[in-house]
C-alpha positions as CSV (number, residue, x, y, z in Angstrom):
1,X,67.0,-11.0,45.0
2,X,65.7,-13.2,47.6
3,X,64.1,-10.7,50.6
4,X,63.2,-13.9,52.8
5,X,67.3,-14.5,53.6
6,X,68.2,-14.3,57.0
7,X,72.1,-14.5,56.1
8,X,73.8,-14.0,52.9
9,X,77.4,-15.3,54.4
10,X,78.4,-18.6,55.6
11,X,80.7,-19.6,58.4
12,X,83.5,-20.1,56.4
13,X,82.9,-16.8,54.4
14,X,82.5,-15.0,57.6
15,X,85.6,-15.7,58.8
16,X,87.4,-15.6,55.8
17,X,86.3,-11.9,55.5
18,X,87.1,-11.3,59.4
19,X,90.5,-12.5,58.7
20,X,91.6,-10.7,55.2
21,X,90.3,-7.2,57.2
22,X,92.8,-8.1,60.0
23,X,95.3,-8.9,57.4
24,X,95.0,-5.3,55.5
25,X,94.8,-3.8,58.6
26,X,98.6,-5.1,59.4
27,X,99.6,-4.8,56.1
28,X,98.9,-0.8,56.4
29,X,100.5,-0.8,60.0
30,X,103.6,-2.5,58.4
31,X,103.3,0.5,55.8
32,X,103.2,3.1,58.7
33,X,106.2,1.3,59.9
34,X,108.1,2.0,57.0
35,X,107.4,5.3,56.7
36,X,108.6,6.1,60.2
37,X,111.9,4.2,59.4
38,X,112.1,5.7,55.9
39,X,112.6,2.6,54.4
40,X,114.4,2.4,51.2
41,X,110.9,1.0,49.6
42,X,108.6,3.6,50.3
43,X,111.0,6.9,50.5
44,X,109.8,6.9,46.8
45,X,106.7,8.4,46.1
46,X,106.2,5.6,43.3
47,X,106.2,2.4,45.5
48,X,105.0,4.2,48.1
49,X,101.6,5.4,46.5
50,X,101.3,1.8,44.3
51,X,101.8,-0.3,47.6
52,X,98.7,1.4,49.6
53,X,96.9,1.7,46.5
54,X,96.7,-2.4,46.4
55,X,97.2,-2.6,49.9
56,X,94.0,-0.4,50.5
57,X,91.8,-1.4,47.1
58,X,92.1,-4.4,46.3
59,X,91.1,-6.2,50.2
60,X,88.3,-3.5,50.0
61,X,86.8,-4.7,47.1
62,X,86.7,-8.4,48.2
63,X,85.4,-7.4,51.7
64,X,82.2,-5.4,50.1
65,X,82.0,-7.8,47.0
66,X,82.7,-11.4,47.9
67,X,79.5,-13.7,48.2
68,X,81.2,-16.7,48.8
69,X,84.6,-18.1,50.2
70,X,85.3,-20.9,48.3
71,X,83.8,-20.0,44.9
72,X,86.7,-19.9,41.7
73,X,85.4,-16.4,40.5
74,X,87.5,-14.9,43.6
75,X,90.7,-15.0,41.8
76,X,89.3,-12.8,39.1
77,X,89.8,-9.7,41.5
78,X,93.3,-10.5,41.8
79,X,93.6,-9.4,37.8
80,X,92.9,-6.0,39.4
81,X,96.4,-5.9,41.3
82,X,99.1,-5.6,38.5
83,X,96.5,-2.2,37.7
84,X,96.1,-1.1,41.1
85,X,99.7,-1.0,41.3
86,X,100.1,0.7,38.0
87,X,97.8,3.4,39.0
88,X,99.9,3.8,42.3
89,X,103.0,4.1,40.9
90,X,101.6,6.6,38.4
91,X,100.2,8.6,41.4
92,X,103.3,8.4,43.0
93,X,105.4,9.8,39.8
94,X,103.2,12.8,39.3
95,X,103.3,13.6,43.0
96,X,106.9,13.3,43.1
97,X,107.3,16.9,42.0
98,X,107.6,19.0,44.4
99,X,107.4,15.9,46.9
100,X,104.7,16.0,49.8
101,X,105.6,16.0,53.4
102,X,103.5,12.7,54.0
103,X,101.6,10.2,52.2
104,X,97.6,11.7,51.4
105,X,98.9,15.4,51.6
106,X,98.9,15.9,48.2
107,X,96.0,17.6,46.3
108,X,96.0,14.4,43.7
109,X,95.6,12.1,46.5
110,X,92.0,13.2,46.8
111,X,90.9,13.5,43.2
112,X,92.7,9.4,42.8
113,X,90.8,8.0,45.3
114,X,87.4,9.5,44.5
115,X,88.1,8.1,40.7
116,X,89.2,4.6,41.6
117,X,86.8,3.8,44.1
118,X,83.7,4.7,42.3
119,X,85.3,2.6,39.5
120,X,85.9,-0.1,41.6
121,X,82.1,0.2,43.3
122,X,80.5,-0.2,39.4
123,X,83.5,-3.0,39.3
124,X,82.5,-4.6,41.9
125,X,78.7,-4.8,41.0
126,X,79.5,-6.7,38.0
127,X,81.4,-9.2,40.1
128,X,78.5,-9.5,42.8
129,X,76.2,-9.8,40.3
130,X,78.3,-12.9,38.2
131,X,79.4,-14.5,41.5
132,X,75.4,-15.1,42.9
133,X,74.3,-15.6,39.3
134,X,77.4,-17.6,37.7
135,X,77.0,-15.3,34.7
136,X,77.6,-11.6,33.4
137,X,74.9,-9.6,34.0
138,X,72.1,-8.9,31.8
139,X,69.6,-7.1,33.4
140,X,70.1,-4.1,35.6
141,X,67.9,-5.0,38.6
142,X,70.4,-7.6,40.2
143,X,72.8,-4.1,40.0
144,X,70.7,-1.8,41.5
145,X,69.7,-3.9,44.3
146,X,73.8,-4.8,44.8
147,X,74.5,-1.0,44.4
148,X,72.4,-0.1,47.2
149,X,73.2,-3.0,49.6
150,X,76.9,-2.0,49.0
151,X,76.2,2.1,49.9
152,X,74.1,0.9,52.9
153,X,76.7,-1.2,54.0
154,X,79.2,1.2,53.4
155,X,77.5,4.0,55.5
156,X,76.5,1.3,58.2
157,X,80.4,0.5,58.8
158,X,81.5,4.2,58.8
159,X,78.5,5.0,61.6
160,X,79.7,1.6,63.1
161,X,83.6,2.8,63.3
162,X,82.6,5.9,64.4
163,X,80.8,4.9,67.2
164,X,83.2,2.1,68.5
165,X,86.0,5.2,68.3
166,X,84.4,7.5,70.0
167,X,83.7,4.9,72.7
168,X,87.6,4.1,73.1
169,X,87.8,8.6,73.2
170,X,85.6,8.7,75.9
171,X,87.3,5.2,77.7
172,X,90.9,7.2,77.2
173,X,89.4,10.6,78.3
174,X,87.9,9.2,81.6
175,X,90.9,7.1,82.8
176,X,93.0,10.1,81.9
177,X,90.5,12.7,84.2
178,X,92.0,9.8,87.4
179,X,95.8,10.1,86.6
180,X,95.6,6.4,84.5
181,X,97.7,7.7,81.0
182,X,97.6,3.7,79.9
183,X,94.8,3.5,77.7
184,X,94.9,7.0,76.0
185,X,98.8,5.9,75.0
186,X,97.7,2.6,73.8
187,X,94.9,3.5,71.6
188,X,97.3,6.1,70.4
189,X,99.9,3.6,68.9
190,X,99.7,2.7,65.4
191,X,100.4,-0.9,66.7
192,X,97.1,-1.2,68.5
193,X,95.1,1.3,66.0
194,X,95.4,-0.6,62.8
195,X,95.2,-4.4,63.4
196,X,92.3,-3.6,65.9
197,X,90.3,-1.1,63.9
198,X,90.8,-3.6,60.7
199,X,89.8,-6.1,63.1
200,X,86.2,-4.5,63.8
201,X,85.9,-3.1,60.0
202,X,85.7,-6.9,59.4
203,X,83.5,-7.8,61.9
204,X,81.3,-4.9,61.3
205,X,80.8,-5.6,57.8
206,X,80.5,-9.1,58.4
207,X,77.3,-8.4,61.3
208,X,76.1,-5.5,58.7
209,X,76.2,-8.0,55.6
210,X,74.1,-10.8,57.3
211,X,71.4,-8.7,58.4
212,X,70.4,-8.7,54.8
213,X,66.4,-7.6,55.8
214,X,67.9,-4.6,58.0
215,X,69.6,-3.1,54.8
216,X,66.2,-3.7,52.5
217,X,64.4,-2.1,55.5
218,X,66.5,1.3,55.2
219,X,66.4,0.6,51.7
220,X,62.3,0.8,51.4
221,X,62.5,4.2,53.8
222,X,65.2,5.9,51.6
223,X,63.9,5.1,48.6
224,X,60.2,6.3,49.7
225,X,61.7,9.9,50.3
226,X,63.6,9.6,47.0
227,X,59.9,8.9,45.2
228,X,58.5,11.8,47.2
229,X,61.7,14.7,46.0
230,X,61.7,12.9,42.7
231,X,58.2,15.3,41.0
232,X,60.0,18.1,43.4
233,X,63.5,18.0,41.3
234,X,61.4,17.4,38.3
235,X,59.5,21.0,39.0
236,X,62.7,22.8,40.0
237,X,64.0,21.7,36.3
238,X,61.3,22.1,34.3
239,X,60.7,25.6,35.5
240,X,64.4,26.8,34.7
241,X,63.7,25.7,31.4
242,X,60.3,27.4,31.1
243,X,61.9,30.7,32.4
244,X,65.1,30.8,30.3
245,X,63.4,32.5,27.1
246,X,62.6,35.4,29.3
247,X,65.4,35.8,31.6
248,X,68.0,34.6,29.3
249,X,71.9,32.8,29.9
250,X,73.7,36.1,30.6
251,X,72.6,35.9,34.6
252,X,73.4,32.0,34.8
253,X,76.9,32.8,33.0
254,X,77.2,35.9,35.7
255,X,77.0,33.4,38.5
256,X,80.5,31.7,37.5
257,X,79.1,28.7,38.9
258,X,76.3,28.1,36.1
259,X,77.9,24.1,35.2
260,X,77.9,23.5,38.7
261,X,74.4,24.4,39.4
262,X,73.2,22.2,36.3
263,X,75.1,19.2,37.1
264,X,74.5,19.2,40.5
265,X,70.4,19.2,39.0
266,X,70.2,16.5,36.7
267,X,72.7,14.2,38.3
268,X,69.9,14.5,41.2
269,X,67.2,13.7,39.1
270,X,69.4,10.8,37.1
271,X,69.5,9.0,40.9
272,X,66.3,9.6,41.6
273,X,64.9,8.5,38.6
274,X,66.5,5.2,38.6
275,X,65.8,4.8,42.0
276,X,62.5,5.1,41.8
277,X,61.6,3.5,38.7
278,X,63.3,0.3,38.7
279,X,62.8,-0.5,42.6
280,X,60.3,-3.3,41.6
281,X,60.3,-6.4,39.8
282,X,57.0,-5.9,38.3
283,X,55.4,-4.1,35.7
284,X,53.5,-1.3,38.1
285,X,54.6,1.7,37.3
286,X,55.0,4.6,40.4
287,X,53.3,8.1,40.4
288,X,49.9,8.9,38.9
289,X,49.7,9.5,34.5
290,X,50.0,12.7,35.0
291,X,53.0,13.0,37.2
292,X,54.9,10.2,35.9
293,X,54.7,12.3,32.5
294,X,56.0,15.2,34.3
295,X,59.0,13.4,35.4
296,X,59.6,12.0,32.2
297,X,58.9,15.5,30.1
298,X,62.4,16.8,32.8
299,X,63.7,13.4,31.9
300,X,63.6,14.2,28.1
301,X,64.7,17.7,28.6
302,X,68.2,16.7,30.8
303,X,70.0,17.0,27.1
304,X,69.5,20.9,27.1
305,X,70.9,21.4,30.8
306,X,74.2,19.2,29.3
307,X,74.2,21.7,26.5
308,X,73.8,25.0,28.9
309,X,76.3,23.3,31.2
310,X,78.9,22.3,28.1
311,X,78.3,26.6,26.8
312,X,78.8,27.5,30.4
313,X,82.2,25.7,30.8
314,X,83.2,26.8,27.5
315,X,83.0,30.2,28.1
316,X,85.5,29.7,31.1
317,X,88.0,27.6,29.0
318,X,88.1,30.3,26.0
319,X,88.3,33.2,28.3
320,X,91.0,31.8,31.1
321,X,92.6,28.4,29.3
322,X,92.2,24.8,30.7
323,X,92.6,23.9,34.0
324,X,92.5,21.0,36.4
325,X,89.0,21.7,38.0
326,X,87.4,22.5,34.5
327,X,89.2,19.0,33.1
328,X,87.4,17.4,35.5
329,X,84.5,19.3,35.1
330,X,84.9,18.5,31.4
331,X,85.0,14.5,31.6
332,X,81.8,14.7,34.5
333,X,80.0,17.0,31.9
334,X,80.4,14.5,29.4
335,X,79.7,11.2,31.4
336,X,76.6,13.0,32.5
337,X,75.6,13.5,28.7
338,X,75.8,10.4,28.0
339,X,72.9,9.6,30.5
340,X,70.9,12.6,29.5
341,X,71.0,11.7,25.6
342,X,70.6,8.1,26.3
343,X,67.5,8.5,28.4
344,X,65.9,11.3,26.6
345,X,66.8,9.2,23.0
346,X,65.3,6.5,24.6
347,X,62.0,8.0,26.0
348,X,61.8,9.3,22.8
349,X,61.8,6.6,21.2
350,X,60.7,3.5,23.0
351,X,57.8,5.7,25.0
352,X,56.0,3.5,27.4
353,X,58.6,0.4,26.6
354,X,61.6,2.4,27.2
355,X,62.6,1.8,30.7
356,X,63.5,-2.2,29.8
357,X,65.8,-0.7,27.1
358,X,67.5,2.0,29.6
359,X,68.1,-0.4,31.9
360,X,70.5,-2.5,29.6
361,X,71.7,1.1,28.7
362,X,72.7,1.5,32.5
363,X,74.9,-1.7,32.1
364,X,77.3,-0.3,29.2
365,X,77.3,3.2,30.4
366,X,78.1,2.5,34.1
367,X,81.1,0.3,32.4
368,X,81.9,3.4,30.6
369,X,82.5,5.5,33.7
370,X,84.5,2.8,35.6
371,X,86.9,2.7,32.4
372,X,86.8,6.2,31.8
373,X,87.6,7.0,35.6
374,X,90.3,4.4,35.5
375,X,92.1,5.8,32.2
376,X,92.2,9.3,33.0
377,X,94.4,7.8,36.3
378,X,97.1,6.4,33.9
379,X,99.6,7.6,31.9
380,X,97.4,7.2,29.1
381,X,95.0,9.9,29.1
382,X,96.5,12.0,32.3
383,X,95.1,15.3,32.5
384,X,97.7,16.8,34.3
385,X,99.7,16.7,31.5
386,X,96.9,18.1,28.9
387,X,96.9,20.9,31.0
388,X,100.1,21.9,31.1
389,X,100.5,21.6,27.6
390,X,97.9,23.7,27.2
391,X,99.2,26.1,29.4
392,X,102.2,26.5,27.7
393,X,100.4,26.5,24.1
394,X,98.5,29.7,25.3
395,X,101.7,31.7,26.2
396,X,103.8,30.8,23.0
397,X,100.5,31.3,21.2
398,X,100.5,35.2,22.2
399,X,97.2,34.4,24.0
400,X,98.7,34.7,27.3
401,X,101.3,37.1,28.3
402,X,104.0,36.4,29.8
403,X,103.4,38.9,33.4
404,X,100.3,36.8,33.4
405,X,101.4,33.3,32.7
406,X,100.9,31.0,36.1
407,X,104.2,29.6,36.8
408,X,102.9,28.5,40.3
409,X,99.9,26.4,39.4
410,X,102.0,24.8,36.9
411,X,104.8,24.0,39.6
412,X,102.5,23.4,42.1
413,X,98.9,22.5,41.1
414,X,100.2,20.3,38.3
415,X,102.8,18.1,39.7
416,X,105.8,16.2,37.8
417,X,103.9,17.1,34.5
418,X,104.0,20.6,35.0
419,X,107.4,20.8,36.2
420,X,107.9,19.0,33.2
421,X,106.3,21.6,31.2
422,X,108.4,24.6,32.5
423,X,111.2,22.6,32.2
424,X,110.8,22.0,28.5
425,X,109.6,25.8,28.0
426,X,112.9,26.9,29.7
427,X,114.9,25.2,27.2
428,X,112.6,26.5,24.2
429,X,113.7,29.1,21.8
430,X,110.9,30.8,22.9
431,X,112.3,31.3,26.5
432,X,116.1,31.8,25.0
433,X,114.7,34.9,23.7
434,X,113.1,36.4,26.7
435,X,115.6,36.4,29.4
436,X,112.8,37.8,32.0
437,X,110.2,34.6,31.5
438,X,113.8,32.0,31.3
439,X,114.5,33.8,34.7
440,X,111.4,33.3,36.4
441,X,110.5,30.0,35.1
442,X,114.0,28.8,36.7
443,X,112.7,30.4,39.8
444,X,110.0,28.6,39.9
445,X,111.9,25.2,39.6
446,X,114.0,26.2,41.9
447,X,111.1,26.5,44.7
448,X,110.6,23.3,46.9
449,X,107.3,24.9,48.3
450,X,104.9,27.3,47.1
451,X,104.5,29.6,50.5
452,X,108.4,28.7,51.0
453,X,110.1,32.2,52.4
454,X,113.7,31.0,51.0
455,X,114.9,33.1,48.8
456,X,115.3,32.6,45.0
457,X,119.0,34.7,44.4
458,X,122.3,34.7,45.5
459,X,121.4,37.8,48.3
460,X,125.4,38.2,48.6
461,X,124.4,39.6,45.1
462,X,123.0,42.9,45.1
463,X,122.4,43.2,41.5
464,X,120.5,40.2,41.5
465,X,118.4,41.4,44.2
466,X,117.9,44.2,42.1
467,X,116.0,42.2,39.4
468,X,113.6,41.1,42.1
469,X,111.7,44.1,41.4
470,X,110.0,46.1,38.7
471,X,110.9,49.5,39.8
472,X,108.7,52.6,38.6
473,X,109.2,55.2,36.7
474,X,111.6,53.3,34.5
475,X,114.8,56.0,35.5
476,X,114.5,55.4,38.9
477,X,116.7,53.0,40.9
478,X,116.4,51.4,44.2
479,X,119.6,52.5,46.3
480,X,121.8,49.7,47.9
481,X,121.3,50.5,51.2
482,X,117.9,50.0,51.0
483,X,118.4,46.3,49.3
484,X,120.2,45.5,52.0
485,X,117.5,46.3,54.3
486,X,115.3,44.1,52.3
487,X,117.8,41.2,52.3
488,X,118.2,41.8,56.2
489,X,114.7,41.1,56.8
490,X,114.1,38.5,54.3
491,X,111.5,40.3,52.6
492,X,108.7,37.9,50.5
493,X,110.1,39.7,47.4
494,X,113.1,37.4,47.5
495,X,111.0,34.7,47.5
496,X,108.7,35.6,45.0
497,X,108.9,34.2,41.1
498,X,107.0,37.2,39.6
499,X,109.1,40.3,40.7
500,X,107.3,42.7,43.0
501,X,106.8,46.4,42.7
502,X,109.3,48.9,43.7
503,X,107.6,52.7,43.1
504,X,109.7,55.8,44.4
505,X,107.8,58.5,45.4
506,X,107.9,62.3,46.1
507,X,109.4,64.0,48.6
508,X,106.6,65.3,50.5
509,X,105.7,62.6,51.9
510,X,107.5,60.8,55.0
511,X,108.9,58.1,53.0
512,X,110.3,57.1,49.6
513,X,110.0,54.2,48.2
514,X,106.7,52.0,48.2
515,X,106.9,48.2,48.0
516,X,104.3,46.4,46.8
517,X,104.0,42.3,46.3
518,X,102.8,41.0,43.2
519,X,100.9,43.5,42.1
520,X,99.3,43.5,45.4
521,X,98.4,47.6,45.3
522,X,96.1,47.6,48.6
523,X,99.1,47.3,50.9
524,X,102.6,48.5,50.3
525,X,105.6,48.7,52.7
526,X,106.8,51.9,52.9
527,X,110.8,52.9,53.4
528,X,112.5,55.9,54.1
529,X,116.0,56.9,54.9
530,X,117.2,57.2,58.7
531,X,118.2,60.9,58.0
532,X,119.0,63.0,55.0
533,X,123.0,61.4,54.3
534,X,123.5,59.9,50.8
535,X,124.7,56.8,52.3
536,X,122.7,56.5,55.4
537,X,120.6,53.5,56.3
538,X,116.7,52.4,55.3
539,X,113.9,51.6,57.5
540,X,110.7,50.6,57.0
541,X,108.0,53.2,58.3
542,X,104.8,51.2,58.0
543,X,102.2,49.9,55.8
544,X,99.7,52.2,53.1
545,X,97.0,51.0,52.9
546,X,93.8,52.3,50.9
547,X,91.2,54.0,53.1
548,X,88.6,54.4,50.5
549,X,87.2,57.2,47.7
550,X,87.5,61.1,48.6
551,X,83.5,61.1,47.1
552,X,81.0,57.6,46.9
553,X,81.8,57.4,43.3
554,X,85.0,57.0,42.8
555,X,84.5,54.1,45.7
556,X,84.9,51.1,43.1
557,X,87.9,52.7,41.5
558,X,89.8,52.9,44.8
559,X,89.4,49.6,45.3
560,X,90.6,48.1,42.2
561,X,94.3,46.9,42.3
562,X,96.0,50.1,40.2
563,X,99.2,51.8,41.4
564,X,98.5,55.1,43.5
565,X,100.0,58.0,41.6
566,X,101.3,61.7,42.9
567,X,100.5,60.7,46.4
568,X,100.5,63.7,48.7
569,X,100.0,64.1,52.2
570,X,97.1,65.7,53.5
571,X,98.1,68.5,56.3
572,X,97.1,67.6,59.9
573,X,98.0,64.8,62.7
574,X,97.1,61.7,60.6
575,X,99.1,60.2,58.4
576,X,96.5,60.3,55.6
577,X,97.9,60.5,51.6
578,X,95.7,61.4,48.2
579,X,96.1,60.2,45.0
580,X,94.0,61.4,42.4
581,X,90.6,60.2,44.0
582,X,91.5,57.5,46.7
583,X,92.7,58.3,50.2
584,X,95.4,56.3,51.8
585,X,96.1,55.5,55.2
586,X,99.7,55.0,56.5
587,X,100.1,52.8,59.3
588,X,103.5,53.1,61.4
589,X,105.3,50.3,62.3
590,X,106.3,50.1,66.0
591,X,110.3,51.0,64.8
592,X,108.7,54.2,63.4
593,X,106.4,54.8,66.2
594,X,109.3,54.9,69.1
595,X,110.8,57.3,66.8
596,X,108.0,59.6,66.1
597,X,107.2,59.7,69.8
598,X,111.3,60.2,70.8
599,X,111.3,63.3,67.9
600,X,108.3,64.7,69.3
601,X,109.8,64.8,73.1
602,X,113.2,66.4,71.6
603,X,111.0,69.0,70.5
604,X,109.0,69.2,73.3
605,X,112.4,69.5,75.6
606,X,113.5,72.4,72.8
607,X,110.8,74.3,73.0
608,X,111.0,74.2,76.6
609,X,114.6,75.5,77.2
């Protein structure tokens, strides 16, 4: 790369790029449009997530990429549409189920564009690197000096935007503080806020792009405090390693967070490393003999930290099943391996001549990400789906049970392929012959959010109301009147797909019946009758809640979630309860208070006459 530019756009290409940023800002404003109309187009989550998927990526990638205007290569980006869209409209049929309110408010949202654009960054080096050269890249320096211009530029722009934002704040702000509303309503409007802020992205990038010795100044400064943390990351490493005969894995797999910790490491050191040993053209090695070895010994170790981290994710997938987050986990773990074991192979091997060799190893495995990050986006290889299927495998396999099986991250956390799932479960034999798991999976469907407070029955139906909750002990039943109560004030048990916890008990107390949600047995709602009538009305007294142990030791057992049995009230004013070795506290409502304080004047007035 030639340092001595002062430019590395033309005129034409200038404008060009000035001019497709304006573009993709109107295209997104049209977008916005469209959704405010609910037009036919985008009500569906498929066209709707495949047309800003194009509309967003593929003018992005030319913008950072394109070297210039009028060269042929530029239509090979346009390849990248017909996939774009597919991974849009892929998007948008997962996220159909249960539909988000608006576009980006879905959890996938997220995790897709974090994917896709760091496979279309590596994408795009390849094409920056073929349209200056006129040929596929061979060698990995041309990449690495592309990959940081592009980050620099990248952070440049977002500072830039920033700044000219908070500008038009402040302009809006101080108009406002004189009684002038104009400008804080205009810079409000989605018809001024995307063709303008396009407008500057492009001119931005285009002022940020030709001040080619700016970016390879902040360049030179970053990477000089990379080569100064590099021997630091290299001793934190190394010394983890040194200490694990002693210590041993049982504290790391304590933690819970032991694969984070180690990827978060040696992807560090992975950066550093290349960015420090392949900033120069030339031969010169950086560091003194003895430190460079040192860096290279953690370098040939990173293949044991992908091992730890691999046990330490394993662990969590035997004991609790696959989910999402360890998926994802999964596929970083094993991208990340295939740096480790490529480097430390090659070190290994090659010695003082491997770096030439990982540097063409670079170019196949940064392909390998980009494809991998692509696929797992498709219907293909979706993860979502593996999941669920998974999910579903444990509980007809016996090793889940059915109280414990997560409907709601299946519904919810999962998308159109978990709904899927329950859907197909529901009609299984397996379901036909457990009427409780067939109800509550249909439940489930039946929710159209997951905090939703609508409820799941037919509350006309008290008998269906009924089979809301698990009531304790097993001859006990929960009296109409009180049902009713619960139906009258919409209690979350209606809404809930696991049934809550009904527990009656004894008469010593000031209530009767305790109601607990979802196994939930710090706090239950507590119900008594109105007066001592067979038919009279419920009301809800308050909430019991646990106060703590009777002695220190029994502290941790009072805490756990375990239901309290042969409560008892303990004489005096408070409304303090025992059971077994835990105190509980019970704390009136205000319906319960007015009546406490209107019994206690009647006896007052009695005792007085």
């Amino acid at each position: 790369m030639d340092d001595n530019r002062l430019n590395t756009l033309n005129r034409a290409t200038s404008l060009g790029l000035i001019f497709l940023a304006f573009v993709q800002g109107c295209a997104l404003y049209v977008l916005h449009l469209a959704i405010d109309h609910e037009y036919w187009l985008v009500a569906d989550q498929r066209w709707l997530k495949a047309l800003y998927t194009v509309a967003v990526a593929l003018p992005a990638f030319y913008l950072i990429s394109i070297v210039r205007l009028r060269d042929r290569i530029n239509f090979l980006p346009l390849l990248l549409a017909p996939l774009l869209f597919w991974l849009g409209w892929h998007l948008g049929w997962v996220e159909q189920v249960p539909e988000p309110q608006q576009w980006g408010s879905h959890p996938f949202t997220f995790a897709f564009c974090m994917a896709v654009g760091t496979a279309l960054f590596i994408l795009a080096l390849f094409f920056r690197s073929s349209a200056a050269s006129g040929n596929w890249p061979k060698t990995y320096q041309p990449m690495l000096d592309y990959s940081w211009e592009h980050a620099l530029t990248i952070a440049q722009l977002g500072l830039f935007i920033g700044v000219f934002w908070s500008l038009l704040s402040l302009w809006a702000a101080l108009f406002s503080a004189i009684g002038l509303d104009f400008f804080k309503t205009l810079f409000q409007k989605p018809a001024f806020f995307y063709p303008v802020t396009w407008l500057v992205i492009g001119m931005g990038l285009v002022m940020i792009r030709n001040r080619f010795r700016f970016i390879a100044s902040v360049r030179l400064m970053c990477e000089a405090l990379i080569k100064a943390l590099l021997p630091l990351v290299a001793l934190i490493i190394l010394m983890f390693f040194a200490v694990l005969p002693w210590t041993g894995l049982q504290p790391i797999w304590d933690t819970g967070r032991a694969a984070q910790i180690l990827m978060a490491l040696m992807l560090t050191l992975l950066l550093f490393f290349n960015a420090v040993f392949y900033q120069t053209d030339d031969n010169k090695l950086p560091y003194p003999v003895w430190l460079r070895s040192t860096v290279m010994l953690a370098v040939v170790l990173l293949p044991l930290g992908s091992l730890l981290a691999a046990w330490a994710l394993w662990l969590r997938i035997d004991q609790y099943g696959l989910s999402l987050d360890r998926l994802w986990a999964a596929l970083l773990q094993a991208l990340t391996a295939a740096f480790t074991f490529s480097y430390s192979l090659l070190l290994l091997w090659r010695r003082q001549a491997a770096l030439p060799s990982v540097q063409r190893a670079n170019i196949g495995l940064a392909l390998l990400v980009a494809g991998a990050l692509i696929v797992v986006n498709t219907p293909l290889a979706d993860m979502r789906h593996w999941v669920a299927q998974h999910q579903v495998k444990r509980l007809l396999d016996g090793d889940t049970a059915a109280d414990a099986f997560d409907y709601h991250y299946l519904r919810f956390e999962l998308g159109q392929p978990g709904s899927l799932a329950l859907q197909t479960l529901s009609d299984s034999e397996f379901a036909q012959s457990q009427p409780e798991l067939k109800r509550r999976i249909e439940r489930s469907l039946k929710q159209t959010d997951r905090w939703s407070q609508e409820p799941l029955m037919d509350t006309q139906n008290l008998n269906d109301v009924a089979q809301q909750f698990s009531v304790s002990p097993e001859d006990a039943t929960l009296p109409e009147p009180l049902l009713s109560l619960l139906v009258e004030q919409n209690s979350v048990c209606l809404s809930q797909v696991k049934p809550c916890q009904a527990l009656r008990v004894s008469n010593e107390t000031r209530f009767q019946w305790l109601i607990y949600v979802t196994d939930n047995w710090r706090y239950g709602q507590a119900y008594t009758k109105r007066n001592a009538e067979p038919n009279t009305d419920w009301m809800q007294t308050g909430t019991l809640m646990v106060l703590g142990a009777e002695k220190e030791q029994y502290y941790e057992e009072c805490q756990a979630d375990h239901p309290p049995t042969d409560l008892q009230r303990i004489p005096g004013p408070l409304n303090v309860y025992q059971s077994g070795n835990c105190l509980f506290s019970l704390r009136p409502n205000l319906e319960s208070a007015k009546q406490q304080i209107q019994a206690r004047a009647e006896a007052n007035d009695a005792r007085i006459n």
